[in-house]
C-alpha positions as CSV (number, residue, x, y, z in Angstrom):
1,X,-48.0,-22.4,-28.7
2,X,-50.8,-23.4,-31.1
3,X,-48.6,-25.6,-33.2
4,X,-47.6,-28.4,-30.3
5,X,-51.1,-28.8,-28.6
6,X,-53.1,-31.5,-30.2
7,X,-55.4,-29.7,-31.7
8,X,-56.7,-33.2,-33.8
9,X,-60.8,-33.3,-33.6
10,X,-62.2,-36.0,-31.0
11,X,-63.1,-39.2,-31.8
12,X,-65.8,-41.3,-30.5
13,X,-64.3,-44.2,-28.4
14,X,-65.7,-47.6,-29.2
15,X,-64.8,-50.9,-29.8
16,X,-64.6,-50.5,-33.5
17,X,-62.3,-47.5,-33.2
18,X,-60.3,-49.0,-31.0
19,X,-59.8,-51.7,-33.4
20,X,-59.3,-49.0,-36.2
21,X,-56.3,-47.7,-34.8
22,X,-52.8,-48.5,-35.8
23,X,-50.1,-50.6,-34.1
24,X,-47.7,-47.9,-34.2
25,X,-45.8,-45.6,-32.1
26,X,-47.3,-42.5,-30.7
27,X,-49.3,-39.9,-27.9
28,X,-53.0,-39.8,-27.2
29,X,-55.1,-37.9,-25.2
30,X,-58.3,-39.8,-23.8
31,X,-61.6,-37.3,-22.9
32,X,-64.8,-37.1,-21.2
33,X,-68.0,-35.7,-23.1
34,X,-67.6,-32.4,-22.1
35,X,-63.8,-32.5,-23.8
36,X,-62.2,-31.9,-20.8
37,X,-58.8,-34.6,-20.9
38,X,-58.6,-37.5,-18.3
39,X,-55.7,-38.4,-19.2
40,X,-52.4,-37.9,-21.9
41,X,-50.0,-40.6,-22.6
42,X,-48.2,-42.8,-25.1
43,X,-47.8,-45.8,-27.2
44,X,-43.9,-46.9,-26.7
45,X,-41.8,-49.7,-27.8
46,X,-43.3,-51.6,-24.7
47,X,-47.0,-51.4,-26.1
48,X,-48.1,-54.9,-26.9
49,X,-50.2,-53.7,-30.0
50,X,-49.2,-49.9,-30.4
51,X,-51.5,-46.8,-29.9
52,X,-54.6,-49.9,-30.4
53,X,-53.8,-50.7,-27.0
54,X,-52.4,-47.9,-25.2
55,X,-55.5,-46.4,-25.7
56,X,-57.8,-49.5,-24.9
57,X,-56.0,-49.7,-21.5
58,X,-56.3,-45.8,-20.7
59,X,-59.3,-45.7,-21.6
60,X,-60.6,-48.9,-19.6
61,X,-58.8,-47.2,-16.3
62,X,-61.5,-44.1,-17.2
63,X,-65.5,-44.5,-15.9
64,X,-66.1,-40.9,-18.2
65,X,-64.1,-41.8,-20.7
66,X,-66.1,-41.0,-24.2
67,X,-63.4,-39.7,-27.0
68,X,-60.2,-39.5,-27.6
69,X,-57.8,-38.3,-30.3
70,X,-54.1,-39.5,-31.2
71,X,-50.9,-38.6,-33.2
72,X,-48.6,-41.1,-34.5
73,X,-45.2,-40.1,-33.8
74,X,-41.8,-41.8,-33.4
75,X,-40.6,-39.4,-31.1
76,X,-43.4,-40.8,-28.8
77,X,-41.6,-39.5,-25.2
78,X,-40.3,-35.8,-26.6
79,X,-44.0,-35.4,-27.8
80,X,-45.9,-36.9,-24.8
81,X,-43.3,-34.4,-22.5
82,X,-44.2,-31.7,-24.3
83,X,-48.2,-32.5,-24.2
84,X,-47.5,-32.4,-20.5
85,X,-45.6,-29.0,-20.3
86,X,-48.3,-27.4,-22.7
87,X,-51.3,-28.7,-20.6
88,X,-49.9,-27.9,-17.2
89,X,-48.9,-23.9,-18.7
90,X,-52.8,-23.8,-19.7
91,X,-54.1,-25.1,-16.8
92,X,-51.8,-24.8,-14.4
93,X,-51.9,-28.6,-13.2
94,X,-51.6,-32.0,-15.2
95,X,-54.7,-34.1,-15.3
96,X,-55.5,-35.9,-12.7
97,X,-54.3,-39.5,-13.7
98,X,-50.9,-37.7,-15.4
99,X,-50.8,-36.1,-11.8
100,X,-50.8,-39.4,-9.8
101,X,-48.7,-41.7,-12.2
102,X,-45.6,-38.9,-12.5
103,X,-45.3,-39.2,-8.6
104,X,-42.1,-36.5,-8.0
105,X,-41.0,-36.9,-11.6
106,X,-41.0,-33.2,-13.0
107,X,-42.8,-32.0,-16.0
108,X,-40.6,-29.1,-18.2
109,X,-41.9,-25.6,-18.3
110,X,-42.8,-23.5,-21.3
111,X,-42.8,-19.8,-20.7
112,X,-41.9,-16.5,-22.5
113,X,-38.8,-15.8,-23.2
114,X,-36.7,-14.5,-20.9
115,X,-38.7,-15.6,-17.8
């Protein structure tokens, strides 16, 4: 399952990244220093200012927050799903604030064939 992780290096998260970052559509994944992932998510069609501010607001809900890395994409909710099913098949849960936002809402399962 290499090919559907987001494998993109980390990027410092600052103010001037931030303001780097595209207006478009897409998925993010927002880290702590260690590289361990806080939280996934997903510039949509509601995103005031694209992935710039989807990943300003994540980030701001996050105290450890210090990188993050992104993927523009139109097919921002297929992609963000699938981030989720990949993540909870190599860790076995979703990240904590994926975790509490999802409430009941199930997240797909990726498994070997056959099972």
């Amino acid at each position: 399952m290499a090919g559907v992780r987001l494998t993109k290096p980390w990027r410092e998260l600052d103010d001037a990244a931030i303001a780097a970052l595209p207006g478009q559509l897409g998925v993010f994944e927002i880290g702590d220093e260690d590289g361990s992932t806080l939280e996934l998510g997903f510039a949509g069609g509601r995103s005031r200012f694209g992935l710039r501010s989807a990943i300003a607001e994540a980030a701001a809900k996050h105290e450890g927050a210090t990188c993050f890395r992104y993927e523009v994409t139109m097919q921002y909710w297929s992609r963000f799903e699938e981030l989720l099913a990949v993540y909870l098949a190599d860790h076995g849960e979703l990240p904590a604030a994926n975790a509490e936002s999802r409430g009941d809402r199930r997240v797909g399962r990726i498994g070997a064939p056959g099972v």
